[in-house]
Steps between C-alpha positions, in 0.01 A plus 500: 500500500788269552838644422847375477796763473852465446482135590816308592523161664844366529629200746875361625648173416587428857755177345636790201461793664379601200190717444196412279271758373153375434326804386622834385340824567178364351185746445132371524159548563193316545157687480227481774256232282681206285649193446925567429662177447892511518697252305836396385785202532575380819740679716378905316382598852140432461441309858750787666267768358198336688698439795605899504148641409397271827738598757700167540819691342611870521648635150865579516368805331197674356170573694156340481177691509144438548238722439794785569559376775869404539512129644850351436594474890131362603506122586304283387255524746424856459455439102275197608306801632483738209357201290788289402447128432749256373443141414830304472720286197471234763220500749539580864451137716293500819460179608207405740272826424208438327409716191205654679743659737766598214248690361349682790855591613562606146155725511581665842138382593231218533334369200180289447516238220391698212763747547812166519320368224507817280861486539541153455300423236666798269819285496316159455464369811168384709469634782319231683750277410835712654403754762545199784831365317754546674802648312730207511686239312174370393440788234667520152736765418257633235245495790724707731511747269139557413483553842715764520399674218132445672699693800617792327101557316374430888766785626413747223696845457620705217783348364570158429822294479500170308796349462429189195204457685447211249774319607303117600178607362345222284371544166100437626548802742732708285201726328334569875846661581452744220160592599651613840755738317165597333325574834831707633503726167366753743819525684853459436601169468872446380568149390823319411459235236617308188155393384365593212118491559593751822729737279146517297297621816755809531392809480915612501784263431859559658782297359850442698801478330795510674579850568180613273090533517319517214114572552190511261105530567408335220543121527540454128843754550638244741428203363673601173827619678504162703475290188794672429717363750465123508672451866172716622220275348207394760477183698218303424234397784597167653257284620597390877 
């Protein structure tokens, strides 16, 4: 189990001096198996949450655990190595390797065609048609980040960060992304999104509100509190 105590996450104005608290001794925790989708207006602390779960920031206070396991001073190499796999808002850009090797570095290991394909074909890609690419200006941004969402399946572990991973996704591809979360119910996959069709794959919904979290398991309980509050409403799709 994942488990976030006492949270706090608070950064300096370095032009004001001033300090700006970003979360607030938040409680949470994600179960071994299922799909927890985190959402909320911009600025709530969603993307800071991923980025403290993964190592890139250390709370100002609070302590993260993992299987009991206290974890808030690892890097994010050592959580890398207890199973922790994050795909970004914005996909990672490494120009001049081809996706073949992406996805071998991502695995720690070869891997024969079947195995590339697997991973490419689950987020609507051919594999005979990108493991030579090479990752450059030639691909889309939609296409960069099938890849890397291709990376984090090809990498595996036991928890998974996704960070609007539907952010340049087309509409054609959009239902192959939710038969990934489908394939990862197994683990714990924690996913930050407005989407509606993704809230509806949740198996637990967090919503961020300023200094507040609200959570249901019951999709239906959600969805009636955020037609409550108009500013919250889902983004639709958009083609690209």
């Amino acid at each position: 189990m994942l488990e976030l105590k006492n949270i706090s996450y608070s950064v300096k104005d370095e032009t004001t001096g001033r300090t700006q608290e970003i979360l607030k001794d938040l409680n949470l925790a994600f179960a071994d198996r299922g799909i927890n989708v985190i959402t909320g207006p911009n600025g709530s602390g969603k993307s800071t949450l991923i980025k403290l779960v993964m190592g890139f920031e250390k709370p100002t206070a609070g302590r993260v655990f993992f299987n009991g396991e206290d974890i808030t001073d690892m890097n994010v190499t050592e959580r890398a190595r207890r199973g922790f796999t994050i795909a970004f808002q914005q996909p990672v850009r490494f120009k001049g390797i081809t996706v073949k090797s992406l996805l071998e570095l991502a695995s720690g290991k070869k891997m024969d065609t079947d195995a590339m394909c697997g991973c490419l074909s689950a987020v609507g890609l051919c594999a005979r048609n990108y493991i030579d690419r090479a990752v450059d200006g030639t691909l889309s941004g939609g296409e960069l980040k099938r890849i890397e969402l291709a990376m984090a399946i090809a990498k595996g572990g036991e928890v998974f960060l996704l960070d609007e991973p539907e952010a340049g996704i087309d509409l054609w591809s959009f239902e192959d992304l939710v038969r990934v979360f489908d394939r990862l119910r197994d683990k714990t996959v924690i996913i930050v999104s407005h989407q509606q069709r993704i809230l509806e794959t949740a198996d637990k919904i967090f919503l961020f509100e300023s200094d507040k979290v609200s959570s249901a398991e019951r999709g239906e309980d959600m969805f009636a509190l955020l037609t409550r509050r108009p500013a919250l409403c889902w983004r639709d799709v958009k083609e690209n």
